[in-house]
N, C-alpha and C positions, 0 to 999 in steps of 0.2 A: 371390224373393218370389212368393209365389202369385197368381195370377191372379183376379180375382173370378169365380165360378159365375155364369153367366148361362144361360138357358134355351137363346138360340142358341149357346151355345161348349157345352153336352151335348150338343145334335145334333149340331153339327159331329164331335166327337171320337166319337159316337157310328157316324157315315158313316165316318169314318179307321176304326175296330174292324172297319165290314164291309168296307172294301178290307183289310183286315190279314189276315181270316177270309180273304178268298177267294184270298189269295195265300198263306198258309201254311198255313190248316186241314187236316191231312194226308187229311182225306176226302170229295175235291170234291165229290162225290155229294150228301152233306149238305147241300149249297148249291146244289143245282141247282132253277131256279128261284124263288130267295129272293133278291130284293135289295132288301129293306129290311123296315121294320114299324114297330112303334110304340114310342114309351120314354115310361113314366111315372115321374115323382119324386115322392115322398113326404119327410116327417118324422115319426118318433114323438110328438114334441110335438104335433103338428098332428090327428093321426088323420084324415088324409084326404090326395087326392093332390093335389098341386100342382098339375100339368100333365103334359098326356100331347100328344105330339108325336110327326106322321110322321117318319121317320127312309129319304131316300134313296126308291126305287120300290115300292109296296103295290099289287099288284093289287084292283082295284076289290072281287071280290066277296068280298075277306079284311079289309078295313076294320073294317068293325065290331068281330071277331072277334077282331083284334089290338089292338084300342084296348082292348074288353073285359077281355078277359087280361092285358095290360101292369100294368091300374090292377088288378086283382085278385090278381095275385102280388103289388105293394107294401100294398095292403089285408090281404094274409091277414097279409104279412110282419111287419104293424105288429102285428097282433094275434097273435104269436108273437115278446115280445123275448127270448126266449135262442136266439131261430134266425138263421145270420149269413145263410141262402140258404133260398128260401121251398122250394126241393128238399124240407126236411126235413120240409116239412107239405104234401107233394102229395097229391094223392086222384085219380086218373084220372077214379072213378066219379062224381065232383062236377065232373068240367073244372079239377081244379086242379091246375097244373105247375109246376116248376123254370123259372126267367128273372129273380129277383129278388136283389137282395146287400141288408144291412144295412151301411150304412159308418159313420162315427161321428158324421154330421151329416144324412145322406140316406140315403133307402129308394130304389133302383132297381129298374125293371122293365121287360122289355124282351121284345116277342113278334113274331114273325115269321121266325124260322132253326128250328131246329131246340130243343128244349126245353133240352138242353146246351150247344148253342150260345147261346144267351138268356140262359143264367147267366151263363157266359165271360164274353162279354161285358158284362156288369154287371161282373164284378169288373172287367175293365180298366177299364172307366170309373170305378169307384171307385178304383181305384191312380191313374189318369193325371191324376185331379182330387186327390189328396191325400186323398183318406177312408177311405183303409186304407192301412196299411204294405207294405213288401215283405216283411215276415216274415208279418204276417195273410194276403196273398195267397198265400204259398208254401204257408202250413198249408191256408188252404182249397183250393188244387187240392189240395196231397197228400191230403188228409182224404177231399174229396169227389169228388176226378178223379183218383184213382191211375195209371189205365192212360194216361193224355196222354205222348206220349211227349215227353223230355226235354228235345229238338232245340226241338222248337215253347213248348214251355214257355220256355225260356231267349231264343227271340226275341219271346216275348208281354211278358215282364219288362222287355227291355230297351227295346220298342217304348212301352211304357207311360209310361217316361221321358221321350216326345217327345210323349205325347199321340196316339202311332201313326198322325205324322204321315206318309203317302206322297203324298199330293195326291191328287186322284180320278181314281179308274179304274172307277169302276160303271155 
């Protein structure tokens, strides 16, 4: 039986995705000085974001910046429903990036890694919470992350069945 969605059980499993990223992401680099940022949730019905919550360590002078964007990739998301990942409406020259998933109850958005890491991570939070299948997950990496190599794909899939629990290491 599913679990109820609470605001604290998205962070939590949101903190599990960054010890997950930084123990199998195959390019540490990416992570290098990023341990944490912000997660906003939205719904379509709602048109607007829920809550947007730190997620894990933000350095001070990225605050603003990452709560900004969080709630701006599930806003653009909303106002794009045939897009599953706000990817497909980024604009650089507007500040608008990749970090959002559309699931089949909630709009995620998540800013402070790297803009493909931001995404990732949404979709696992949307697998790990039940608002996408594993076959929606598989199509959108393959779709929109072709080059992820295999290895690390096959341990995000299964890690997502536990809710990518390792206990904290950040």
């Amino acid at each position: 039986m599913e679990a109820k969605l609470t605001r604290e059980r998205a962070v939590e499993t949101a903190g599990f995705i960054l010890n997950f990223l930084k123990l199998e992401w195959p390019n540490k680099s990416d992570l290098e000085g990023r341990k944490g940022g912000y997660l906003s949730y939205g719904m379509d019905s709602l048109s607007a974001v829920i809550f947007t919550e730190k997620v894990r360590i933000v350095r001070y002078e990225k605050r603003e910046k990452y709560v900004r964007l969080s709630s701006e990739k599930v806003t653009r998301l909303e106002k794009h429903p045939k897009h599953a990942l706000s990817s497909e409406s980024r604009n650089p020259d507007k500040n608008e990036w990749g970090g959002a998933v559309r699931g089949h109850k909630y709009l995620r958005g998540f800013s402070g890694l790297t803009e493909e890491l931001d995404e990732i991570a949404m979709i696992g939070l949307a697998l790990a919470h039940d608002d996408l299948s594993v076959q929606e997950v598989e199509s959108l990496l393959a779709k929109h992350y072709p080059r992820l190599e295999k290895k690390f794909v096959k341990c995000f899939m299964g890690m997502a069945q536990t809710d990518f629990e390792y206990g904290h290491i950040l």
